[in-house]
N, C-alpha and C positions, 0 to 999 in steps of 0.2 A: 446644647444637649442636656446639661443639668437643669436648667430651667424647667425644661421639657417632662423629665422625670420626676424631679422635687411635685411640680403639679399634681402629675398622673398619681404618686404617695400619697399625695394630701385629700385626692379626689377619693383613693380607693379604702383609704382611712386605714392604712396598715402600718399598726401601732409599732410592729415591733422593727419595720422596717426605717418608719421614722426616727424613733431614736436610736438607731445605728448610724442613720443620715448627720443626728443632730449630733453624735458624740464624733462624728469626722470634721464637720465642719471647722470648726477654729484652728486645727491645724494640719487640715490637710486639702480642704474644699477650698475656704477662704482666700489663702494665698494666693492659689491659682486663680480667680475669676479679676479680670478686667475689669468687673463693675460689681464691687461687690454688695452695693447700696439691693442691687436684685434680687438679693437672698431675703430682704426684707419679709413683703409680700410671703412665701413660705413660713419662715421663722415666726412668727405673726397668726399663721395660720395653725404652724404645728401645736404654738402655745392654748389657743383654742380650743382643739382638739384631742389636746393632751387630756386623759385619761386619770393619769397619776400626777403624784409631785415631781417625780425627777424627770418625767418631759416635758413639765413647762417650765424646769429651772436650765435645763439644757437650752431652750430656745432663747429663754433669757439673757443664758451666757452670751451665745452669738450679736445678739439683737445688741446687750452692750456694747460687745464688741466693735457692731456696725455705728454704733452710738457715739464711742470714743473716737475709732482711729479713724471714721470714714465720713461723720457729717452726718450721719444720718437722721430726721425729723422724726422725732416719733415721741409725741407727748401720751400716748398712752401707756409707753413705756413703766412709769413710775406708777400710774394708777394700778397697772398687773401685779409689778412686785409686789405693793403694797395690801393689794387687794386677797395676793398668795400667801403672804406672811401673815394678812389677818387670819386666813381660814386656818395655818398650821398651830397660831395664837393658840386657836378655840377650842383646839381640837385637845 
């Protein structure tokens, strides 16, 4: 059912609904998913879509998260941070 919904968010592009999504996650969504490698895909996407700095450092958070405790592959990982921390550099 999350899966289902995280989608339809990402599809319908509502900002503020995302990160409400993205500040539950780590401890309150996460725990509970059996697989939580599937938040991926989402998290991934929100960061894309994010608007501002603090929703693509929320997707961040998660995405490490999936990074650390869960195995997760994601070598674009480090290029986003880095790529986010340039632009705040510059700014």
């Amino acid at each position: 059912m999350w899966l289902k919904l995280l989608t339809q968010v990402l599809e319908e592009s509502n900002y503020d609904l995302i990160r409400t999504i993205l500040h539950s996650i780590p401890n309150e969504i996460l725990p509970n998913f059996d697989v939580p490698l599937l938040l991926a895909d989402f998290l991934l996407g929100a960061f894309d879509q994010g608007h501002d700095f603090d929703t693509k450092v929320l997707a961040l958070k998660s995405l490490f998260l999936l990074l650390t405790n869960h195995g997760l592959d994601c070598p674009k990982y480090y290029t986003k941070l880095y790529a986010l921390l340039d632009a705040r550099v510059e700014q």
